[in-house]
C-alpha positions in Angstrom: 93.3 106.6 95.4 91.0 107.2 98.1 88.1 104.6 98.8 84.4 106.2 98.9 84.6 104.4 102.4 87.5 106.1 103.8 86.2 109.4 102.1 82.5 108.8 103.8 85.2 108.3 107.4 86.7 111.7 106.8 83.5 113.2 106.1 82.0 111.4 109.5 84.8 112.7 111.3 84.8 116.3 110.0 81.2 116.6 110.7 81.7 115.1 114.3 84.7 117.0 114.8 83.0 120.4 114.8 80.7 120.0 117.8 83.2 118.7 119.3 85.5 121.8 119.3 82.2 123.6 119.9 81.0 121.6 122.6 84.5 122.1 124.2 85.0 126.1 123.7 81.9 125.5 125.6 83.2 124.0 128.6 86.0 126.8 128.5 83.7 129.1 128.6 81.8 127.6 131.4 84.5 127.2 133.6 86.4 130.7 132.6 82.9 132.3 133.8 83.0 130.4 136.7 86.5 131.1 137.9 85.6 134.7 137.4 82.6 134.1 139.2 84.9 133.1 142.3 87.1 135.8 142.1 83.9 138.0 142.0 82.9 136.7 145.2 86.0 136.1 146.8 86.8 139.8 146.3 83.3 141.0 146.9 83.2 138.7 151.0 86.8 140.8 151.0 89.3 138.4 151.2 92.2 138.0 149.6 93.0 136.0 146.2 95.7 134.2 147.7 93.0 132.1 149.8 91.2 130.4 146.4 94.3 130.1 144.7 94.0 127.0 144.5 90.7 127.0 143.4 91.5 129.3 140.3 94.8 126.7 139.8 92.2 124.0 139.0 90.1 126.3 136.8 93.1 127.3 135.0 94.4 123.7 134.7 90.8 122.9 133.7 90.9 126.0 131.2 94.6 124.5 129.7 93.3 120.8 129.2 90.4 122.2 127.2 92.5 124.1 124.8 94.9 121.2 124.6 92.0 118.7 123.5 90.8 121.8 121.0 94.4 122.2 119.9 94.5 118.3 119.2 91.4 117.7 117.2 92.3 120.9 115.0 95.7 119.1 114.5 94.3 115.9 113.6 91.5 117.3 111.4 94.5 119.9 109.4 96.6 116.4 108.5 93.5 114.2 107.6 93.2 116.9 105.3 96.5 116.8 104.2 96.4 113.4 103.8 93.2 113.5 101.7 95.3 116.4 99.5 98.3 114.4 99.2 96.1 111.3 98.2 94.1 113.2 95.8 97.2 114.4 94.0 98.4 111.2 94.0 95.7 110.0 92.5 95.2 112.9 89.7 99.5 111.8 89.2 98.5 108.3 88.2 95.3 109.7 85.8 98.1 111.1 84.1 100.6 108.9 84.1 97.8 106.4 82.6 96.6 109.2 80.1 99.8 110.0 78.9 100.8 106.1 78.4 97.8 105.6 76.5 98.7 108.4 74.0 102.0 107.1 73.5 101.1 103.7 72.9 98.3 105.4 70.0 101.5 107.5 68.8 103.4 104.3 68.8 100.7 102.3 66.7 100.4 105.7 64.6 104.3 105.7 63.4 103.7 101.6 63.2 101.1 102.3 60.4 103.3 104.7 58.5 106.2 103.2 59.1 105.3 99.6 57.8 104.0 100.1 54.4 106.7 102.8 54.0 109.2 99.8 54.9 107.6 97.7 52.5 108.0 99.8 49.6 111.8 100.1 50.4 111.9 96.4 50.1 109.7 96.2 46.8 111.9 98.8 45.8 115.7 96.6 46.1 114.3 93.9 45.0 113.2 95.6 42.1 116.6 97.3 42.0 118.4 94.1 42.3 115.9 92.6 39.2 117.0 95.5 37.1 120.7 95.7 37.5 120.6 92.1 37.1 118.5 92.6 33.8 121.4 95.3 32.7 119.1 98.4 33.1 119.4 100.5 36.5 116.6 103.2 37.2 118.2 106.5 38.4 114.6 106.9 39.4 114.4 104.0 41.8 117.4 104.5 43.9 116.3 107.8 45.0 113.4 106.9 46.2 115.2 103.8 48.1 117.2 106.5 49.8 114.0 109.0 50.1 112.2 105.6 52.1 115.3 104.6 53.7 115.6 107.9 55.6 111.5 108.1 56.1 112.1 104.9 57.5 114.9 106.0 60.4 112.4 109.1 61.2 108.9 108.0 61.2 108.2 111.4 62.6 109.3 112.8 59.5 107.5 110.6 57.7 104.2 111.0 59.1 104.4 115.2 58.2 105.4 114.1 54.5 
């Protein structure tokens, strides 16, 4: 999960990160005008382009390291994103995985409180049985409803509809 520190980071380095970019399309800008200012002038005094070409080199080095630096903070801010994403999903996964534990274990205690006294009965119910055939009477009645709370018993989900 991601802290509220590292959250109020990202948000730091988002909001930085935007002047930044700004600040150096800026600088491109600057030094694009200024190489066309050159040429401007180089052309205007009527002399060749060859002569300042290594002047408009260095702007256009200049002009290449700028976009690079641009290209990088772009890249860096597009995976702290990602990061944050893959974080928050991560994070919404385990909410989940906690939610859905927590509902088994109330199913579980559910089917526990059907499931005992239904088990309980069952029991009553042979010993009863055993009592009675050893008495010399047997109640039809009674061993049906063993077998109707024996097979509750194997399927609480059955037994919980019923």
């Amino acid at each position: 999960m991601i802290s509220n520190e590292a959250r109020a980071r990202l948000g730091n380095w988002q909001e930085r990160s935007a002047p930044m970019i700004e600040s150096l399309m800026e600088k491109q800008q600057k030094v694009q005008e200024e190489k066309s200012n050159l040429i401007k002038r180089t052309l205007k005094a009527g002399e060749e382009l060859s002569t300042i070409k290594g002047q408009i080199g260095a702007f256009d080095e200049q002009i290449a390291e700028t976009q690079g630096q641009i290209a990088t903070i772009e890249t860096q801010k597009r995976e702290r994103e990602q990061r944050e994403k893959v974080e928050r999903q991560q994070a919404t996964t385990q909410v989940q995985e906690k939610s859905e534990t927590v509902q088994s274990l109330a199913q579980i205690s559910a089917i526990k409180q059907v499931k005992v006294p239904i088990e309980n009965a069952h029991r009553r119910l042979k010993t009863e049985m055993k009592n009675d055939i050893g008495r010399g009477t047997f109640a039809e009645s009674k061993a049906k409803k063993i077998n109707e709370l024996a097979e509750r018993t194997r399927s609480p989900d059955s037994g919980m509809n019923t």
